[in-house]
Kinemage of the C-alpha trace (Angstrom):
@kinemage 1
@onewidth
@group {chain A} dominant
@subgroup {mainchain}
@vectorlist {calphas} color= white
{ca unk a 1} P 15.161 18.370 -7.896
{ca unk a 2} L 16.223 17.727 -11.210
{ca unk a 3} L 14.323 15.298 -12.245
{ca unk a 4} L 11.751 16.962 -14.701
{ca unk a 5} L 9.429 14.531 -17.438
{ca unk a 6} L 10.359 14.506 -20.757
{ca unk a 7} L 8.361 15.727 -23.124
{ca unk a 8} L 7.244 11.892 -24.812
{ca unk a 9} L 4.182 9.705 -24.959
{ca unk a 10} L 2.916 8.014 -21.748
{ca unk a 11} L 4.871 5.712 -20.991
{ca unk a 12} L 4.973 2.231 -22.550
{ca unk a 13} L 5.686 0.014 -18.875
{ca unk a 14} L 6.062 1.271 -15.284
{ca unk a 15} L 8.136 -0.678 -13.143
{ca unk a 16} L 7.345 -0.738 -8.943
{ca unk a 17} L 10.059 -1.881 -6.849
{ca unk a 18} L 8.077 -3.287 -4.033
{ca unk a 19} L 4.558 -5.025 -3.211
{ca unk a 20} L 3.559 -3.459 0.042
{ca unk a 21} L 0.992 -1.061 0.461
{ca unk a 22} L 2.870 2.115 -1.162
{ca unk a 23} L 3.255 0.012 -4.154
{ca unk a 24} L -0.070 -1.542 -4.882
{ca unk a 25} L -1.438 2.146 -4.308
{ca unk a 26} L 0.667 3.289 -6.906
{ca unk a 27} L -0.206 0.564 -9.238
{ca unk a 28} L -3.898 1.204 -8.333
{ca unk a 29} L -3.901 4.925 -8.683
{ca unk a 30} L -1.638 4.686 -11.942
{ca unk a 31} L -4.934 2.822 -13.260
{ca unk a 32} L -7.435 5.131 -11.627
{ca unk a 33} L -5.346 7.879 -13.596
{ca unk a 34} L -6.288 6.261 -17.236
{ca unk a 35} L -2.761 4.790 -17.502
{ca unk a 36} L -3.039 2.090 -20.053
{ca unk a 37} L 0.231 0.219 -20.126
{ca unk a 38} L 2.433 -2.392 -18.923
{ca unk a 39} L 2.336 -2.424 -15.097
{ca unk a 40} L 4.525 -4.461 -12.983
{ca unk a 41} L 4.967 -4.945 -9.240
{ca unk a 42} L 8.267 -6.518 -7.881
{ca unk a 43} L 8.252 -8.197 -4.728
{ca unk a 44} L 10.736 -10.163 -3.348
{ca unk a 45} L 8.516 -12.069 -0.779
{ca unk a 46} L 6.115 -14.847 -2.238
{ca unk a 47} L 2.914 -13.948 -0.960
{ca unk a 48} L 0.763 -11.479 -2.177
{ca unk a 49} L 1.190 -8.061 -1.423
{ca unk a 50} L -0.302 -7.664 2.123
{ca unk a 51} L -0.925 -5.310 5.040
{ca unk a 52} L 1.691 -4.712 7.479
{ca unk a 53} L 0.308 -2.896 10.660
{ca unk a 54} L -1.745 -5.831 11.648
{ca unk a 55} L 1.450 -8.492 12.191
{ca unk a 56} L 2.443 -6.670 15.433
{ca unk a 57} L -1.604 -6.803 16.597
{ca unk a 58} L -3.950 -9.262 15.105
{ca unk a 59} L -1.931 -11.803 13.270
{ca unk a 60} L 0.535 -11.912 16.341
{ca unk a 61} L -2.320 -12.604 18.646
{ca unk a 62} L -3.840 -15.022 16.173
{ca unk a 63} L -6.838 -13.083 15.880
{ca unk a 64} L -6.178 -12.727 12.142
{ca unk a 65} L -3.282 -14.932 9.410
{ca unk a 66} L -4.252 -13.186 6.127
{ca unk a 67} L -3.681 -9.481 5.536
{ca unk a 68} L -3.673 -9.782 2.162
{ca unk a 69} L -4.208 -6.280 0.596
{ca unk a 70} L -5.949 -7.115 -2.838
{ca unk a 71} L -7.017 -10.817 -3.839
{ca unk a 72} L -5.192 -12.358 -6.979
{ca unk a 73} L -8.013 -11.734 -9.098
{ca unk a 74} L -7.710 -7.438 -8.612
{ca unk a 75} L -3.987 -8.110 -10.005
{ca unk a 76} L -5.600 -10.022 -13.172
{ca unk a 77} L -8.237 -7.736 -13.714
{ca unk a 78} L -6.181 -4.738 -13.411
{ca unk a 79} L -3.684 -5.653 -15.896
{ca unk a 80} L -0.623 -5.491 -13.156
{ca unk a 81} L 1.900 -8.181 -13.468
{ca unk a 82} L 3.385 -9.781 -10.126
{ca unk a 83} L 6.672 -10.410 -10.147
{ca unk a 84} L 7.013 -12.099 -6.667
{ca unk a 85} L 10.390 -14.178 -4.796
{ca unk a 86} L 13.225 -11.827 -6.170
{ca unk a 87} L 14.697 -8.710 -4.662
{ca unk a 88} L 15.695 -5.419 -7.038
{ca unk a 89} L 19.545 -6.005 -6.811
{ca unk a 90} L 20.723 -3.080 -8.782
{ca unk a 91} L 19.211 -0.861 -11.444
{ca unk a 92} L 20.908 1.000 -14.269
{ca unk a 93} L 19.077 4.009 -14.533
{ca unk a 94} L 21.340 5.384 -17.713
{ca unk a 95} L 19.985 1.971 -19.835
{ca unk a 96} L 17.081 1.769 -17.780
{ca unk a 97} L 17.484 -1.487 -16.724
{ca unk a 98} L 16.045 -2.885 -13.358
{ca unk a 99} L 18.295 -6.638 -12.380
{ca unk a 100} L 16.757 -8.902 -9.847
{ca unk a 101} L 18.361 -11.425 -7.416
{ca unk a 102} L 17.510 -14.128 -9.840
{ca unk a 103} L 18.904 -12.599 -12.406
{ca unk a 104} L 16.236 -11.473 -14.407
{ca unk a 105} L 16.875 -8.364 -15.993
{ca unk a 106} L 13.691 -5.903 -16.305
{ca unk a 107} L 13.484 -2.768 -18.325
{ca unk a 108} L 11.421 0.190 -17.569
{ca unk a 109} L 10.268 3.511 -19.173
{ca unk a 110} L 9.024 4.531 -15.254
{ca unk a 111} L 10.579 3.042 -12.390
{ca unk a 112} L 9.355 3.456 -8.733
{ca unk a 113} L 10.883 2.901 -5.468
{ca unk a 114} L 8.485 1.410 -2.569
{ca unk a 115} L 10.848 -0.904 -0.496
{ca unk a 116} L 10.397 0.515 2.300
{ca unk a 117} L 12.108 -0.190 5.068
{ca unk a 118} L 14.017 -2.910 6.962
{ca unk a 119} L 14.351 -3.583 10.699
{ca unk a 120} L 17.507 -2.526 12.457
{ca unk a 121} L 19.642 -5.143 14.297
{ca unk a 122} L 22.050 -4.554 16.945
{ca unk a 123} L 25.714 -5.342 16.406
{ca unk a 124} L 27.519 -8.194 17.735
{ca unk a 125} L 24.465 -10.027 19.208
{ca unk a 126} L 25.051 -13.899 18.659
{ca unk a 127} L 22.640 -15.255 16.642
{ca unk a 128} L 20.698 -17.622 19.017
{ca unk a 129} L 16.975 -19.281 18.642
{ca unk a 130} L 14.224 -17.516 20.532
{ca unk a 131} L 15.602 -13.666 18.659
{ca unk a 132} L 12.586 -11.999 17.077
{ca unk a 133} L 12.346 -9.127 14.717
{ca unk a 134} L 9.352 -8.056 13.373
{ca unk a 135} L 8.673 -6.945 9.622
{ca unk a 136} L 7.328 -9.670 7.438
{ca unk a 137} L 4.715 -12.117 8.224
{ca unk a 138} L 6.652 -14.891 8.184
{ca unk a 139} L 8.773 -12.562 10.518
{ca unk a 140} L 5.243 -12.602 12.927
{ca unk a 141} L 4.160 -15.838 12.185
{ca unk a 142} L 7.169 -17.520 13.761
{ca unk a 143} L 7.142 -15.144 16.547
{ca unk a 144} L 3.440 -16.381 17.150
{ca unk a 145} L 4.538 -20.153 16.871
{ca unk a 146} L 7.292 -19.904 19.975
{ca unk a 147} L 4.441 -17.869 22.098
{ca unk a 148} L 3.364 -19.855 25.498
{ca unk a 149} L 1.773 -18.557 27.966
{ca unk a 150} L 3.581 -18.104 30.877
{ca unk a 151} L 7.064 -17.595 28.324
{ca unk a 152} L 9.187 -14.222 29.693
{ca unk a 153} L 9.564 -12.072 27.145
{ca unk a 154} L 12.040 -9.258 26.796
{ca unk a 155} L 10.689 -6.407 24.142
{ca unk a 156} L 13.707 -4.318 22.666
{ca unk a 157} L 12.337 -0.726 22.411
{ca unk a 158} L 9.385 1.018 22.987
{ca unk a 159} L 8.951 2.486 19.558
{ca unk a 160} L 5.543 1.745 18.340
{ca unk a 161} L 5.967 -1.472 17.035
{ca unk a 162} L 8.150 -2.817 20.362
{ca unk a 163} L 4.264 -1.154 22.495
{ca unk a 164} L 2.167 -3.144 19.860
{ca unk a 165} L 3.851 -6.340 20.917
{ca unk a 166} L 4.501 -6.093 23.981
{ca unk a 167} L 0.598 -5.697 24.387
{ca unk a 168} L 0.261 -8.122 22.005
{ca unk a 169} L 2.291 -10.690 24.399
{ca unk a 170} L 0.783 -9.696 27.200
{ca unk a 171} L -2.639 -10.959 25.612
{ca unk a 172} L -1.156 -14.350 24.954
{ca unk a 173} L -0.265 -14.056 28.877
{ca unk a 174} L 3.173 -13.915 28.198
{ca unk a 175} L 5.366 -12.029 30.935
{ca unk a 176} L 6.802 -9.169 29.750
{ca unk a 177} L 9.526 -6.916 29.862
{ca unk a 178} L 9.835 -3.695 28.053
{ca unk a 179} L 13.417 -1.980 27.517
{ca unk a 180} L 13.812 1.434 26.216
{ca unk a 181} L 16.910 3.835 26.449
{ca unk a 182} L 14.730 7.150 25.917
{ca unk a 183} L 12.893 8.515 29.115
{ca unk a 184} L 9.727 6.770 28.332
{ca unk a 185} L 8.392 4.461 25.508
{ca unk a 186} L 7.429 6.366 22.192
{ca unk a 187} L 9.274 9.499 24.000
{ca unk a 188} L 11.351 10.302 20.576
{ca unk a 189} L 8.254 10.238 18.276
{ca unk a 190} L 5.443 11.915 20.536
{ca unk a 191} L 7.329 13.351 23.654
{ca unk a 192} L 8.061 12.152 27.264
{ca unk a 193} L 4.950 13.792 28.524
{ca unk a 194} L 2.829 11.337 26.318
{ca unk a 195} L 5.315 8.950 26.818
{ca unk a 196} L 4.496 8.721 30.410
{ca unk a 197} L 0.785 7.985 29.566
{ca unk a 198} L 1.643 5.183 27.394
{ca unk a 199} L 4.060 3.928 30.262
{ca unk a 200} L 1.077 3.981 32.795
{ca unk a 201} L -0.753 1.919 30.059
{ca unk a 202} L 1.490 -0.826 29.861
{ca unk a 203} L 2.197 -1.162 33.843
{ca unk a 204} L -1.346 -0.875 34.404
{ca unk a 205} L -1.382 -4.447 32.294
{ca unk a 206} L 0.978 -5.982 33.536
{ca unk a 207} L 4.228 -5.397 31.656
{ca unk a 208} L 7.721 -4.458 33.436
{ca unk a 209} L 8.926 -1.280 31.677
{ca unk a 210} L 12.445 -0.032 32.114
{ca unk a 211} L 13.144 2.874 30.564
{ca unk a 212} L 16.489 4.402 30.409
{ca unk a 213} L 18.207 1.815 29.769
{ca unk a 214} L 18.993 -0.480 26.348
{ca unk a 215} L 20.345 -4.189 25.736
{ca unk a 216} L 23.675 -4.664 26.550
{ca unk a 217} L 24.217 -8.724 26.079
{ca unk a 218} L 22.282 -11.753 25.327
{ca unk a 219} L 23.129 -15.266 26.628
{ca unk a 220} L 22.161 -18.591 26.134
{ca unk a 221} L 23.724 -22.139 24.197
{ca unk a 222} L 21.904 -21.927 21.060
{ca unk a 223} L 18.715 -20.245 22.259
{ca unk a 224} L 18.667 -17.521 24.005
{ca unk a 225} L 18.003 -17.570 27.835
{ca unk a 226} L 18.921 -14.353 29.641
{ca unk a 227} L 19.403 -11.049 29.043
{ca unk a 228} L 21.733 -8.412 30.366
{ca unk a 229} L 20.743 -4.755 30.434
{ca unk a 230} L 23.202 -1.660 30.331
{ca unk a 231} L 22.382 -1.178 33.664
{ca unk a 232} L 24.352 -4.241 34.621
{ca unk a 233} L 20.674 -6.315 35.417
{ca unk a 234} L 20.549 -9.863 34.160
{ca unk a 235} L 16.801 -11.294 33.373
{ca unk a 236} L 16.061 -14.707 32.766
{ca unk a 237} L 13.690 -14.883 29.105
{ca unk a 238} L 12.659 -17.181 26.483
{ca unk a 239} L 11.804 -14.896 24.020
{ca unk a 240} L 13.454 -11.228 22.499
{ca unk a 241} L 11.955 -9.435 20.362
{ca unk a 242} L 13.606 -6.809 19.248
{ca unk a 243} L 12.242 -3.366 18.171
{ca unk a 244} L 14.701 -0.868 17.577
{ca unk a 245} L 13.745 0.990 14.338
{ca unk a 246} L 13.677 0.362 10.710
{ca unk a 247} L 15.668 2.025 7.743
{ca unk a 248} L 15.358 2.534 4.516
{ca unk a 249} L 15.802 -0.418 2.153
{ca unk a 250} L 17.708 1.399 -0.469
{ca unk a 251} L 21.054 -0.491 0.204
{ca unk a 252} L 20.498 -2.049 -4.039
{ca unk a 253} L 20.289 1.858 -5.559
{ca unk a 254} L 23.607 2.331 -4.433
{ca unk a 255} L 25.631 3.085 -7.468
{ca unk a 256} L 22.658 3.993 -9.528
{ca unk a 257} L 23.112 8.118 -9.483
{ca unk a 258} L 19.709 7.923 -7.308
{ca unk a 259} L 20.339 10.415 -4.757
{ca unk a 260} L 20.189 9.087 -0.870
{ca unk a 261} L 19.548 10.543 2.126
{ca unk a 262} L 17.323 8.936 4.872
{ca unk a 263} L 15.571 7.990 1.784
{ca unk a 264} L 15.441 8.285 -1.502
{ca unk a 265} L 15.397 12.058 -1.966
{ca unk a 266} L 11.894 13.354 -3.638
{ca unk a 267} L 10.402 16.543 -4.522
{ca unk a 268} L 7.305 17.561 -3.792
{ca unk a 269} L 5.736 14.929 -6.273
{ca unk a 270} L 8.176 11.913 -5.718
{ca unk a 271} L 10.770 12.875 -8.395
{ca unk a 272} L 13.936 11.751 -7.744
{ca unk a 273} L 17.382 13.224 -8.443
{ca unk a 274} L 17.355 10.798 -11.400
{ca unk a 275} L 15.357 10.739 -14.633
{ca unk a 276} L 12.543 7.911 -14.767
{ca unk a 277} L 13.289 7.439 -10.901
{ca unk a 278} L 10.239 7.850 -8.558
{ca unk a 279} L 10.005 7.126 -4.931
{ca unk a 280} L 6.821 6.765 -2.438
{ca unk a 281} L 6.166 5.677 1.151
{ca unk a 282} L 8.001 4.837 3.923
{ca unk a 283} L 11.130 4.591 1.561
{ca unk a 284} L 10.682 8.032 0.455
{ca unk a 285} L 11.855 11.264 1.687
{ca unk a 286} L 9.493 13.751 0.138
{ca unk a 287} L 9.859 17.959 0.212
{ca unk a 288} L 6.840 19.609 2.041
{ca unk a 289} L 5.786 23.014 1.945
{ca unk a 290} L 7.363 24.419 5.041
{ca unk a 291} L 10.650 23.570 3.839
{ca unk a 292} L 13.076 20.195 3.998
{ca unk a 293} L 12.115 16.826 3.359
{ca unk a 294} L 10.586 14.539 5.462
{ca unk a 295} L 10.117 10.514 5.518
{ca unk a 296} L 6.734 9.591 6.812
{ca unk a 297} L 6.381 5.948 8.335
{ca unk a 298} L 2.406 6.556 8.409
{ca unk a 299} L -0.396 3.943 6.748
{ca unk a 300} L -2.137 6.969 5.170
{ca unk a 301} L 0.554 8.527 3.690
{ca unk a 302} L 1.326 5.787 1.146
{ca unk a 303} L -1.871 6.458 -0.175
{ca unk a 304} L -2.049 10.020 -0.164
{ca unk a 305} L 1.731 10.051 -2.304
{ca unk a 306} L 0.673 7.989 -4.193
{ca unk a 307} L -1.854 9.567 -5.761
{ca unk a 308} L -0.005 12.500 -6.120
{ca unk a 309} L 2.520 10.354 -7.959
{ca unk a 310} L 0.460 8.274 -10.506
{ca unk a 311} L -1.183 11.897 -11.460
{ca unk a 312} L 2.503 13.426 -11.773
{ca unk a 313} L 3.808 10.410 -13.912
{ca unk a 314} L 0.585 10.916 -16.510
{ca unk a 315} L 1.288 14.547 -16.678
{ca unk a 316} L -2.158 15.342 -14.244
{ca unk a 317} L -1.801 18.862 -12.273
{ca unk a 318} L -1.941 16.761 -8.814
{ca unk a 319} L -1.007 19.156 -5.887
{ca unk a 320} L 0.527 17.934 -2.948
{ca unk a 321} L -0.132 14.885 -0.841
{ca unk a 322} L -2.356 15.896 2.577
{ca unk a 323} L -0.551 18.154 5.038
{ca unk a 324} L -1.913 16.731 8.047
{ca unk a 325} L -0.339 13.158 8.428
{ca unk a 326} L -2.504 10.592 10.379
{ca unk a 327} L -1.555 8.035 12.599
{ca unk a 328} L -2.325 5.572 15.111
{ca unk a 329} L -1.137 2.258 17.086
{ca unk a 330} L -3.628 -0.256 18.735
{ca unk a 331} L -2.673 -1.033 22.521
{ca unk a 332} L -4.843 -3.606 24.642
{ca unk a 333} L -8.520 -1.861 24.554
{ca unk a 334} L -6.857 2.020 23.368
{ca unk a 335} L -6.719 3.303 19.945
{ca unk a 336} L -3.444 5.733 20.115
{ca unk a 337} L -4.079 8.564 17.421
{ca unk a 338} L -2.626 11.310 15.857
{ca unk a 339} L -2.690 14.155 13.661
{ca unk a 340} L -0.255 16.458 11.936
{ca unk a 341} L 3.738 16.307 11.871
{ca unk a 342} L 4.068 16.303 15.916
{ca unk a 343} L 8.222 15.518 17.401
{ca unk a 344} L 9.261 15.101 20.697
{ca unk a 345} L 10.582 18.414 20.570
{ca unk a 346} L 6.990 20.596 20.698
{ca unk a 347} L 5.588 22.115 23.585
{ca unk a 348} L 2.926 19.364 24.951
{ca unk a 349} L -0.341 20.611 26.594
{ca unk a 350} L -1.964 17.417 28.665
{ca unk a 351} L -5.765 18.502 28.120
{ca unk a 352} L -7.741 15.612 29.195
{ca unk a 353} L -6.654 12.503 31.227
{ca unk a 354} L -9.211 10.361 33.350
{ca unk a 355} L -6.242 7.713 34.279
{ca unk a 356} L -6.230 5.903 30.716
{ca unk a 357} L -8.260 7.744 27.980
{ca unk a 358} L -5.585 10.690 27.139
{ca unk a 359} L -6.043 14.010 25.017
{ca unk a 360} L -2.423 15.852 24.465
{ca unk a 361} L -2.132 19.073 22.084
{ca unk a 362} L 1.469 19.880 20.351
{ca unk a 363} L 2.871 23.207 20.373
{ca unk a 364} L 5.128 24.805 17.808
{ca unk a 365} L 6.130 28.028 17.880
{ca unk a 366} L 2.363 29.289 19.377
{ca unk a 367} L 0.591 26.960 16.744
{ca unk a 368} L -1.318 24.130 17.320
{ca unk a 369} L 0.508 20.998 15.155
{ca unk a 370} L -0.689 18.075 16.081
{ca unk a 371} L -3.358 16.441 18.546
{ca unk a 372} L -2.711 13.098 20.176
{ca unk a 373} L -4.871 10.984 22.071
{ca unk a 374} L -5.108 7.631 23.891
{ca unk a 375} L -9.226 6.392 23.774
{ca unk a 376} L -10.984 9.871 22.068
{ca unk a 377} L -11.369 9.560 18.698
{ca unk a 378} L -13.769 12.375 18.110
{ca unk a 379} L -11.647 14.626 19.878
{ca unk a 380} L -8.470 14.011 17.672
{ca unk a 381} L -10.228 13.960 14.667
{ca unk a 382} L -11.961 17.236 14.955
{ca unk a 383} L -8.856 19.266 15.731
{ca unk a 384} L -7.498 18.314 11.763
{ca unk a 385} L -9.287 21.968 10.450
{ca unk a 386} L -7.194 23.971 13.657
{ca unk a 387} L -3.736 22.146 12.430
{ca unk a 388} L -4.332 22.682 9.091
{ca unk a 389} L -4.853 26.585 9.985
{ca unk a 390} L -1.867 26.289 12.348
{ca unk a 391} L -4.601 28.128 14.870
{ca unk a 392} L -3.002 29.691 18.045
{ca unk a 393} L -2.438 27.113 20.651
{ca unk a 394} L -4.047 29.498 23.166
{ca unk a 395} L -7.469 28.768 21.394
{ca unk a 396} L -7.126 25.591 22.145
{ca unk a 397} L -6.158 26.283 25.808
{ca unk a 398} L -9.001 27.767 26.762
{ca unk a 399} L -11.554 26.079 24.957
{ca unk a 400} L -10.117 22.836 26.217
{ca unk a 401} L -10.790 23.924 29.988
């Protein structure tokens, strides 16, 4: 990565492109860091920068309508300027010049990238009423408004944001009807073995998974009112939500000299290929310590780069951003977590399973990488020293039995 600081001053305004969580970490952490200057978050939603993982649980149940991160008075009293209803539209990095969709034009001495990311549609679909994605809260706000109970639902993948919803629908007693082409739901982020735990969860409440097998049409006249699946089965619903994915909002750097790649490519630090350039969060595909780059879609990792950023930009030795990722999904009464940088391509060790409380271990290479598990908290949490080690798996084994 090319990107290395200038020798100059701190600099005089920082510019981040975004106002979700990544972003008002950075801002915050930019401040915590002693950086004095002009500080200005761009947004291009009109509400105040707010939380995202509770639209698929609380909001959409209507447990919950604000998720507001920070209240307007933090922004005032922090010095950080909101720059809310406009997108970044293009940036010229050589002039250092940051152009919204309302034409403003913004110049920065430090720019960072926090987009994020966008949801995937499928091609061709018609565009009928009664088609949900599921990314902003307006996004789960209107979704909530066209909930009845008794509605069918079809759920479009099994990722976990299709799993939050569908359990989600399922409280509103909603019938649903959960679609995934991989073997199981969540079987291309945590593995078919786990998969198969999570499927048990969902029939045990209720919902009709079908895995194997994708979306293949959608029919109605105007709204939507059936559904045809590749395997040539037509359901009748009211509702489709669909949850295939998200990518990278980076579609306005193009032409900027900001290199791209499943992300805006980082360093270890959140450099970019381009002077001035920073990225962080779900946007950002950051180089780790074993080698490559990764993009981590995790709530605790916005934080953690962050703070690894802001210290980098104020010339602060920082080291790198935590090596044992966290995650976790709320579904009906179980808290899925994880730790570490587990893929559906480790060996997975089942260690505890009483029927709906789960425990899995992940395997690489004889190491233990990663601990999942479905209702045991303690028990994921205290295997973060052993990953961190990369202890042999075998330890694990037999103190598990």
């Amino acid at each position: 990565m090319s990107n290395e600081r200038e020798t100059e001053s701190t600099p005089e305004r920082v510019v981040v492109v975004g106002a979700g969580l990544a972003a008002v970490r950075t801002a915050e952490e930019l401040r915590r860091a002693g950086y004095e200057g002009e500080l200005v978050l761009v947004g291009d939603e009109t509400h105040l920068p707010y939380d995202r993982p509770p639209l698929s649980k609380e909001v959409l149940r209507g447990d919950r309508d604000d998720t507001t991160l920070r209240p307007s008075e933090f922004f005032g009293e922090n010095r950080i300027e909101l720059m809310l209803g406009a997108a970044a539209r293009s940036v010229d990095t050589a002039s250092r010049i940051l152009t919204l969709s309302d034409g403003t034009e913004l110049g920065y001495d430090e720019l960072v990238v926090a987009t994020g990311l966008r949801p995937r549609r499928i091609p061709g679909l018609p565009d009928l009423a009664g088609v949900h994605v599921l990314r902003s809260l307006e996004d789960s706000r209107a979704l909530r408004e066209a909930i009845v109970p008794g509605a069918r639902a079809l759920v479009v993948g099994a990722g976990f944001i299709g799993c939050e919803v569908a359990a989600s629908l399922r409280a509103r007693e909603v019938e649903v009807v959960l679609v995934e082409p991989q073997p199981t739901p969540l079987a291309s982020v945590l593995g078919a073995e786990v998969g198969a735990l999570v499927t048990r969860l969902h029939t045990a409440e209720g919902v009709d998974v079908r895995a194997g097998v994708g979306l293949s049409e959608i029919r109605g006249d105007g709204r939507v009112t059936s559904a045809v699946l590749g395997d040539g089965s037509e359901i009748d619903v009211d509702l489709v939500v669909l949850g295939i994915g998200s990518i990278p909002a980076t579609e306005w750097l193009e032409g900027s000299g900001v290199e791209v790649e499943n992300g805006v490519v980082c360093d270890g630090t959140g450099r970019t290929s381009t002077p001035h350039v920073w990225a962080v969060g779900d946007v950002a595909s950051w180089q780790v310590p074993a080698g490559g780059r990764r993009r981590i879609e995790h709530w605790t990792n916005a934080g953690e780069q962050a703070s690894v950023l802001a210290k980098t930009i104020m010339g602060v030795e920082a080291g790198a951003a935590a090596q044992v990722p966290y995650f976790w999904s709320d579904q009906y009464d179980i808290k899925i977590q994880g730790l570490g940088a587990v893929t559906a391509d480790d060996t997975v060790h089942v260690v505890r399973d009483d029927g709906r409380k789960f425990l899995a271990y992940y395997e690489r290479d004889g190491r233990f990488v990663g601990a999942v598990g479905g209702g045991l908290p303690a028990l994921v949490m205290k295997s973060r020293a052993k990953i961190a080690a990369g202890a042999p798996i075998d330890e694990l084994l037999t103190a598990a039995v």
